[in-house]
Structures are given as C-alpha cells and as structure tokens.
C-alpha positions in Angstrom: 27.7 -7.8 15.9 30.7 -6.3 17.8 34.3 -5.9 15.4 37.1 -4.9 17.8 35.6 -1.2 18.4 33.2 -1.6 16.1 29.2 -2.4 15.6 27.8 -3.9 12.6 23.6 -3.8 12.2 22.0 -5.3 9.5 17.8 -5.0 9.2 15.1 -6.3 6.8 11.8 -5.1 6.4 8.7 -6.8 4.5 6.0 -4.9 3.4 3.0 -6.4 2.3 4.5 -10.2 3.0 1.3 -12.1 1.7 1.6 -9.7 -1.2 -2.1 -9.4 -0.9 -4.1 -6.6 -2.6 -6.7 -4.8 -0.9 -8.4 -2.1 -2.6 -7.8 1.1 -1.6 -10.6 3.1 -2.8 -14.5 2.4 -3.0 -17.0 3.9 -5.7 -18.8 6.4 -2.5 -21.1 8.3 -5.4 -24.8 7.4 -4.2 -26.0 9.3 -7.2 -24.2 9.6 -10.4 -26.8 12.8 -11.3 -29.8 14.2 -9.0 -32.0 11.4 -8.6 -30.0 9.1 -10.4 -28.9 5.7 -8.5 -25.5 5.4 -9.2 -25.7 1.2 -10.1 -21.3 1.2 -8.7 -22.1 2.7 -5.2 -20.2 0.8 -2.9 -17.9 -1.5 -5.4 -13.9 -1.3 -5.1 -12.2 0.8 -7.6 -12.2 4.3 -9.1 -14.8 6.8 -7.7 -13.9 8.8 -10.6 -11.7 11.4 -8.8 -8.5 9.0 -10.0 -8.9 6.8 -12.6 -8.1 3.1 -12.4 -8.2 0.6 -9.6 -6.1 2.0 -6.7 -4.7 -1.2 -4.9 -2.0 -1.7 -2.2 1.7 -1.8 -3.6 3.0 -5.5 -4.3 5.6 -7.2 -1.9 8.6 -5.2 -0.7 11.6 -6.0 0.9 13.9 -3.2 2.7 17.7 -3.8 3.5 19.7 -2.2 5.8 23.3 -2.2 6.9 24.8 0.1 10.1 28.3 0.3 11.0 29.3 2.2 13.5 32.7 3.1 14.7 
C-alpha cells in the first residue's frame, strides 16, 4: 500500500496450518543388546538418544509489518 512517499507491507505466515503432528523420530535400534530383538524397532518416538516423543511444533502464525520511507 503506497502513503504519499511511503510503502506499507504487511505478511502472515502459517506454519503447520492443519496443526497436524507427525513424528519426528523413529525407534532405529534393531537390537536392544547383541542378539537381542529390540520388540520397538521401527515404532515413532524416542530411540533413547532423547527422551520423550519428538513431534512437529503445533500451529504458528507469523506477523509482519514493513514501512518504508
């Protein structure tokens, strides 16, 4: 939007809009010791290098304003 000499910009940004949340990290230990089946190989959450479920961040909303002059 033009003001006399002016320019005004305003922006939004939505992260995540469905709010959806997609795992982030799968259990990739085939063996929990040597010859051991590890009975979580391959199910979402920890792989025990960070503990918890690690899931996308919720819905975000960014907002901007420019003016330039």
């Amino acid at each position: 939007m033009k003001l006399g000499g002016r320019a005004l910009m305003l922006a939004a940004d939505v992260f995540n809009i469905f709010n959806t949340q997609t795992p982030l990290d799968y259990n990739n230990f085939f063996e929990t010791t040597f010859g051991a089946l590890n009975p979580d190989y391959g199910l979402r959450g920890s792989s025990d290098v960070i503990n918890g479920q690690q899931l996308t961040t919720p819905r975000q909303v960014r907002i901007g304003a420019r003016l330039e002059f």
